[in-house]
C-alpha positions as CSV (number, residue, x, y, z in Angstrom):
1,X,0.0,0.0,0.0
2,X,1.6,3.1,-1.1
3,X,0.9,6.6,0.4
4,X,0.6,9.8,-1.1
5,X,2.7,12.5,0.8
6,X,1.4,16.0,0.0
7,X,4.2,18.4,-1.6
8,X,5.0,20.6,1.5
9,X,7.8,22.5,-0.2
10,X,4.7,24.2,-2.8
11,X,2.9,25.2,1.0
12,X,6.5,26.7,2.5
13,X,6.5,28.7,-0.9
14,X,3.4,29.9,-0.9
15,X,3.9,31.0,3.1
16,X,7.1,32.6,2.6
17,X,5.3,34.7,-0.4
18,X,2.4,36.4,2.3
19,X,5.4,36.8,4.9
20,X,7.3,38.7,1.8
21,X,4.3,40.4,0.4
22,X,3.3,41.4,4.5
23,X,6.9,42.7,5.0
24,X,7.0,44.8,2.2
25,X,3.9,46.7,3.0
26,X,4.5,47.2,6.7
27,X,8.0,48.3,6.0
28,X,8.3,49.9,3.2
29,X,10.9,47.8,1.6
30,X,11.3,46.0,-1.8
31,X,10.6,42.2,-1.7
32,X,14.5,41.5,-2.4
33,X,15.2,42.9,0.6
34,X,12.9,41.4,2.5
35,X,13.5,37.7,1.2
36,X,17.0,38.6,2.8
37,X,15.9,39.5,5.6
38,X,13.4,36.2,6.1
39,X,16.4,34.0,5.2
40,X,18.6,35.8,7.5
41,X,16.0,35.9,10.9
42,X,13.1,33.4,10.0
43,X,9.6,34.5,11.4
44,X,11.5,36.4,14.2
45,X,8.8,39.4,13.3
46,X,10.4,41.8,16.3
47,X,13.4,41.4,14.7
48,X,12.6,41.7,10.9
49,X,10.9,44.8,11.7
50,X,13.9,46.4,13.5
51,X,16.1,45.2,10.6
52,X,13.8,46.3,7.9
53,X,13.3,49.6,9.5
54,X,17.1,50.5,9.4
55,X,16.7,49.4,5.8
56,X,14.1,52.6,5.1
57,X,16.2,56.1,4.1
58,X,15.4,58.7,6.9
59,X,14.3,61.7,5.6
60,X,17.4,63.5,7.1
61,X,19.7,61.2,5.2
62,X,18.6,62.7,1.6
């Protein structure tokens, strides 16, 4: 009897787009940056946050 194992890499895929997609509008950054950052910290939100903000240009910087 075989059994049929779903293909859990298409559902991580689909996941990490939303967490891309919901980065990108709460932080203002582009989804590059933010694929960087979710390889880099995982689903650590506090942190991704913190890092994505020091991403953004201040306004005094330009």
């Amino acid at each position: 009897m075989s059994v049929n194992k779903s293909n859990d890499s298409s559902r991580v895929i689909k996941g990490q787009e939303l967490e891309i997609d919901h980065l990108t509008q709460v932080a203002s950054i582009t989804p590059k940056q933010a694929r960087r950052l979710l390889q880099k910290h995982g689903a650590d939100w506090p942190k991704l946050k913190q890092e994505a903000e020091a991403l953004i240009p201040k306004t005094d910087d330009i």
